[in-house]
PASE-284133 format. One line per 2 residues: number of its first residue (from 0); their letters; for each residue y, x, z of C-alpha. Coordinates in nm, 2 decimals. Layout:
! PASE-284133
NUM> A> Y,X,Z  ...;
***
This chain:
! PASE-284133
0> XX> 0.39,-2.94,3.19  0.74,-2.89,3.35;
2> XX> 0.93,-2.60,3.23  1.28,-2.52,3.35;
4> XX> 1.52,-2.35,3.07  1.81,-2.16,3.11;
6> XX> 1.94,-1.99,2.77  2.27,-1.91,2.59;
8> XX> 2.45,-1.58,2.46  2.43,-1.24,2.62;
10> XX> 2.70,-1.15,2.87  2.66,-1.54,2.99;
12> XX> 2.49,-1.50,3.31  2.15,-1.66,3.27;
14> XX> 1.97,-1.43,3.45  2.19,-1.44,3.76;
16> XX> 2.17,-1.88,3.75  1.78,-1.84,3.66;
18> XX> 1.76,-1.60,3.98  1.96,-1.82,4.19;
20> XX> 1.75,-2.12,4.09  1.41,-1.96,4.12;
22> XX> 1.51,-1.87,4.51  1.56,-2.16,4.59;
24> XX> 1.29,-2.34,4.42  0.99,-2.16,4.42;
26> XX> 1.04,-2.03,4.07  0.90,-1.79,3.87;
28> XX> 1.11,-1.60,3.58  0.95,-1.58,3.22;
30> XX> 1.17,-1.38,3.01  1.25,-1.49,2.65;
32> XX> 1.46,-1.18,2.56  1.28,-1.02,2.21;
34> XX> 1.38,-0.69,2.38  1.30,-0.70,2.73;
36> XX> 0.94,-0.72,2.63  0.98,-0.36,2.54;
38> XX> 0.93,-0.04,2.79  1.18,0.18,2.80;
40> XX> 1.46,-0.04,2.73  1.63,-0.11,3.02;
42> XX> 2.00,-0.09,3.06  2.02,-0.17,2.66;
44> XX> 1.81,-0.46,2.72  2.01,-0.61,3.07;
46> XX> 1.67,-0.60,3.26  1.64,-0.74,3.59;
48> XX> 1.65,-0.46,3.84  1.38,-0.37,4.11;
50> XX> 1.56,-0.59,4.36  1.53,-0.90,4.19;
52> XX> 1.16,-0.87,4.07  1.09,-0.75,4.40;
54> XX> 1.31,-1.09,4.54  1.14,-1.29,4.23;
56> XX> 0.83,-1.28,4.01  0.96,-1.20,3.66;
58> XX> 0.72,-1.23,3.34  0.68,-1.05,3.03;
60> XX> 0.91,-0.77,3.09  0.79,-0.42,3.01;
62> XX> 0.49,-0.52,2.76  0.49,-0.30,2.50;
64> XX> 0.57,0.02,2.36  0.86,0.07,2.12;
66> XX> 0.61,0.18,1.81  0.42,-0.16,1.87;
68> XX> 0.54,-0.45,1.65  0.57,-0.79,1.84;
70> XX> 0.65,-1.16,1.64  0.75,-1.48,1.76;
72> XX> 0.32,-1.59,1.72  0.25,-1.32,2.00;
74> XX> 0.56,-1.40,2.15  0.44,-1.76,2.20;
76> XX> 0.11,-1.67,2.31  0.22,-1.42,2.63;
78> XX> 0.47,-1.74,2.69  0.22,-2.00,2.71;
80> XX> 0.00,-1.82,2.93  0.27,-1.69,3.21;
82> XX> 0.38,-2.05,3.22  0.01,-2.18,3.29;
84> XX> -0.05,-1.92,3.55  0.26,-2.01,3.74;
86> XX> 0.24,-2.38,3.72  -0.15,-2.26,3.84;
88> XX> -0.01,-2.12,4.14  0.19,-2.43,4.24;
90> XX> 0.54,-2.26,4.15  0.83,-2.32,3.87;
92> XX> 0.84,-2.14,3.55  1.20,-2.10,3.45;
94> XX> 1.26,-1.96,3.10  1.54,-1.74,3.11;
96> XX> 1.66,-1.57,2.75  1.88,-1.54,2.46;
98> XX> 1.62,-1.53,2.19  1.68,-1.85,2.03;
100> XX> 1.37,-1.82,1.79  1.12,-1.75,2.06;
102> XX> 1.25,-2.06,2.28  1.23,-2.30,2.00;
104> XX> 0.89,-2.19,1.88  0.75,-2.24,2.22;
106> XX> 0.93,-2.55,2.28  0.79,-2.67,1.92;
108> XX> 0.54,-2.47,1.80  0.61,-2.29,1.50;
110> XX> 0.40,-2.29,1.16  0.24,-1.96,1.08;
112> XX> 0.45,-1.83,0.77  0.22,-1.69,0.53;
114> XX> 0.14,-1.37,0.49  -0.03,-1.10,0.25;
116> XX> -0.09,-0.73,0.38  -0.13,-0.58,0.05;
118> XX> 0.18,-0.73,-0.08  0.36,-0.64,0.24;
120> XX> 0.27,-0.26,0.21  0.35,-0.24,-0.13;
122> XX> 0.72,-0.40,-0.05  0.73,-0.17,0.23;
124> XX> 0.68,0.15,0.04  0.92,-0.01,-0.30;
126> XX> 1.23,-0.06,-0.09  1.15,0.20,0.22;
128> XX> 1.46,0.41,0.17  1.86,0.38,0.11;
130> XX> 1.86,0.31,-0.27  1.52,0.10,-0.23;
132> XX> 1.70,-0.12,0.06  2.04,-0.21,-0.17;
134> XX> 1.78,-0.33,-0.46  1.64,-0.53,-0.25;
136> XX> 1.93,-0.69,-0.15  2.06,-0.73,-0.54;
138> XX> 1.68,-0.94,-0.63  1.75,-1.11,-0.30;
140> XX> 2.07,-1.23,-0.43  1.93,-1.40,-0.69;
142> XX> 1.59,-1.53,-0.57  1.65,-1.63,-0.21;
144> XX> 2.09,-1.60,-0.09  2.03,-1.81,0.19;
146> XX> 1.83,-1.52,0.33  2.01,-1.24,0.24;
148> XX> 2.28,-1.41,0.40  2.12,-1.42,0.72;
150> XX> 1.95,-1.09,0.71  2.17,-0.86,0.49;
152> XX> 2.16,-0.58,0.75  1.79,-0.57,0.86;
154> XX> 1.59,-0.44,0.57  1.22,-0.57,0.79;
156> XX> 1.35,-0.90,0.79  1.46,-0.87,0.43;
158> XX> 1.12,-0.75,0.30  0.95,-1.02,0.53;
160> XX> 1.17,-1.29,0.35  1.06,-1.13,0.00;
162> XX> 0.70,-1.17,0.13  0.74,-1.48,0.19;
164> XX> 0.93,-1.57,-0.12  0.66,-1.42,-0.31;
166> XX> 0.39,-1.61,-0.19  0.53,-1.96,-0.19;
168> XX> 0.83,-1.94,-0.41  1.01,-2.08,-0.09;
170> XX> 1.28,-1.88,0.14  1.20,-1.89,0.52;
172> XX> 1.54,-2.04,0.56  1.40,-2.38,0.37;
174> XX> 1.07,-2.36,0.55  1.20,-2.34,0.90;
176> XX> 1.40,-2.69,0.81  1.03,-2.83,0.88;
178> XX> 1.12,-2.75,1.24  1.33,-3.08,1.27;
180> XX> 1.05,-3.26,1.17  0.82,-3.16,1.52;
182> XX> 0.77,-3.51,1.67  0.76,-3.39,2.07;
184> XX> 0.81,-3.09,2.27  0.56,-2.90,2.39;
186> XX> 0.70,-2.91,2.76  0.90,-3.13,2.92;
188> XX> 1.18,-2.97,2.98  1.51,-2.97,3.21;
190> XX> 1.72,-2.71,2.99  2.08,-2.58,2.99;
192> XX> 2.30,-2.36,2.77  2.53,-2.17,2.91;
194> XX> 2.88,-2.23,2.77  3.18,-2.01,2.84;
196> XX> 3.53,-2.01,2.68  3.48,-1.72,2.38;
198> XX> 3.79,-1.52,2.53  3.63,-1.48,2.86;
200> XX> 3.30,-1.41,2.72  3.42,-1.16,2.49;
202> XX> 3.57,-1.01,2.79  3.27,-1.02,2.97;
204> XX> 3.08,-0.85,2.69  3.33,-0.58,2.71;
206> XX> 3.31,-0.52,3.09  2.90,-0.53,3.10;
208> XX> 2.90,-0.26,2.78  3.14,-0.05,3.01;
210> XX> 2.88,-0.13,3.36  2.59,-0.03,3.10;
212> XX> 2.69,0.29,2.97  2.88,0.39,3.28;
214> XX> 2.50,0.34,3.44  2.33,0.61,3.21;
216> XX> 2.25,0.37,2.84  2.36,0.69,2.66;
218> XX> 2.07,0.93,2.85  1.83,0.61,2.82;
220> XX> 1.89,0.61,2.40  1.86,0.97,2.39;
222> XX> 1.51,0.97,2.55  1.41,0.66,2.36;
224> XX> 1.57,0.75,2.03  1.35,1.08,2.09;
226> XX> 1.04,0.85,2.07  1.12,0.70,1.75;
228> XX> 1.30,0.37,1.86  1.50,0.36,1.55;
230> XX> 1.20,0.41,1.30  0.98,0.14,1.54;
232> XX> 0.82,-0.17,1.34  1.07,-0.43,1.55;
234> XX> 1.18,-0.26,1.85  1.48,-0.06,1.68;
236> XX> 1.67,-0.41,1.65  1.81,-0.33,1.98;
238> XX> 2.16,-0.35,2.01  2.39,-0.03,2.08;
240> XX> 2.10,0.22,2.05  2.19,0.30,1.65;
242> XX> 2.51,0.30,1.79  2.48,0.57,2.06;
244> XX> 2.29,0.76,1.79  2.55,0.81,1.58;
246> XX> 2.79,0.94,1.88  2.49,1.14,2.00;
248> XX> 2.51,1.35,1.64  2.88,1.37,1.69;
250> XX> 2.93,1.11,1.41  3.15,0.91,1.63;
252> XX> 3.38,0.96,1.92  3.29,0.78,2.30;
254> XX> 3.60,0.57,2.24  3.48,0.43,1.90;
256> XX> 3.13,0.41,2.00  3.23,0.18,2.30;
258> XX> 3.42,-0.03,2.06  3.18,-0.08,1.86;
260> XX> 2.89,-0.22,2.08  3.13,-0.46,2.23;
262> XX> 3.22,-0.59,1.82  2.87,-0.55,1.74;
264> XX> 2.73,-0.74,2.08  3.02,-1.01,2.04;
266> XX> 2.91,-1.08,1.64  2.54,-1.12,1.80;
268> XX> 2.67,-1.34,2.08  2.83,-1.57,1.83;
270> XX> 2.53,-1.62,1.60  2.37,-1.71,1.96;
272> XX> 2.61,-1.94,2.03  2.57,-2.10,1.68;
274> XX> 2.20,-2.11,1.71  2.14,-2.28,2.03;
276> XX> 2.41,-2.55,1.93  2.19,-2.60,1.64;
278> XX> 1.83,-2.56,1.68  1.83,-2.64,2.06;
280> XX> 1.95,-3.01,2.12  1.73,-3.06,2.38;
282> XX> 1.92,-2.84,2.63  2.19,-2.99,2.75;
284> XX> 2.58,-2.76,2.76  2.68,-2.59,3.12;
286> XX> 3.01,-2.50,3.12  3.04,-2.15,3.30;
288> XX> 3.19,-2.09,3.58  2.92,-2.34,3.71;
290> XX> 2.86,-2.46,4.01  2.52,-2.35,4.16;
292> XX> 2.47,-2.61,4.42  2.58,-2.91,4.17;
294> XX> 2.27,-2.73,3.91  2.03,-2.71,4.17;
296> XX> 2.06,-3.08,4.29  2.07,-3.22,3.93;
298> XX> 1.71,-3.02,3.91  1.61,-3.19,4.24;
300> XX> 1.73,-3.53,4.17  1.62,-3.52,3.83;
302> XX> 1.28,-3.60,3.97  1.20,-3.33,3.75;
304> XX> 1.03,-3.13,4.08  0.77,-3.33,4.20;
***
């Protein structure tokens, strides 16, 4: 089955070159953004506006609630059956997204990791608060560094990786090196990355963080950080939103707040960009600025479009 990717960092553009290219196409939009799949979330998130799902069909936007919790299994699932119902319907599914882990489970497949509910509550309730979270981080150190490396800020992901660990005496780090090892993709694919010189996309990042709280992000964090977004199973992983929170409380001045989404949206953009180098080497580099006619006639001579 066909699938069209578009993927990269945030602040890139994909979802302007995936809306472009589904207009002219027949496409449909199936979003692979962790957040977007959220209610609620929608300047913090970059969601299309009414316009363009009004102008294009967009998928798996606007799923769940904040207090559900959502994994890259489900995530998968939802994918898969968008992607059938819009090849069903004779049109194009284009993945647009940032969420590397999502695209490359759905591209591959991804082994179940295991898992053990008791063992997970009890880790939940040992390391739930402050004090609980740093000694986790000091066994981490010595069972499983790769991990804490990767995870040192998010105490869910920390306590998943000591699940794991746990159970199989193995960090996820190692097991997800079994990825490389998936013979074929589960779609075939025409897929691009878009590429941007860091300066202008750290500039870009700083522009959209002005456009988003200058559109009301700070009124749209109040009202979702009055629902519990930051105590939410996966949801609370949103960028900016902690952020906002601590200016909200007076922590922080509008100045440094500002600042400090841009550095903390640039540092995510750059573990993005490291990813889909990486872990995505069937999608093929666009350097941005790009040309939208020379993309759309590489699609249609590809003979990728039947």
């Amino acid at each position: 089955m066909n699938l069209i990717i578009i993927c990269g960092p945030t602040a890139s553009g994909k979802s302007e070159v995936a809306l472009e290219i589904a207009r002219r196409l027949s496409g449909e939009i199936v979003s692979a953004d962790s957040m977007q799949l959220y209610k609620g979330l929608d300047i913090g998130s970059a969601k299309p506006g009414k316009s363009d799902t009004d102008a294009v069909p967009h998928h798996l936007i606007d799923i769940f609630d904040i207090s559900e919790r959502l994994d890259v299994f489900r995530y998968v699932e939802l994918a898969d059956k968008a992607i059938c119902e819009i090849r069903g319907r004779g049109n194009i599914p284009i993945l647009c997204g940032g969420t590397g882990m999502y695209i490359r489970a759905l591209l591959h497949g991804l082994d179940p990791l295991p898992s053990n509910p008791e063992l997970r509550a009890r880790l939940d309730l040992e390391f739930d608060n402050d004090a609980g979270f740093e000694k986790l981080k000091a066994i981490m150190a010595e069972k499983d560094p790769g991990d804490l490396q990767r995870w040192r800020q998010h105490r869910r992901k920390l306590i998943r990786a000591m699940e794991v660990f746990e159970i199989t005496g193995k960090s996820i780090t190692e097991l997800q090196k079994t990825w490389n090892d998936k013979p074929s993709l589960r779609y075939k694919v025409f897929a691009r990355t878009l590429v941007w010189d860091r300066v202008l996309l750290k500039q870009r990042i700083s522009l959209r963080t002005d456009r988003m709280l200058e559109s009301g992000w700070i009124d749209e964090a109040k009202g979702m950080i009055s629902r519990g977004l930051l105590h939410s199973p996966t949801a609370h992983q949103a960028l900016g939103y902690k952020i906002i929170s601590e200016h909200l409380d007076g922590k922080i001045s509008y100045d440094k707040m500002r600042e400090r989404i841009s550095i903390e949206t640039w540092q995510y953009a750059r573990r993005q960009i490291t990813w889909f180098k990486n872990q995505t080497p069937e999608s093929i580099p666009l350097n941005m600025p790009a040309s939208m006619e020379k993309l759309i006639d590489e699609i249609r001579n590809s003979g990728f479009i039947s």
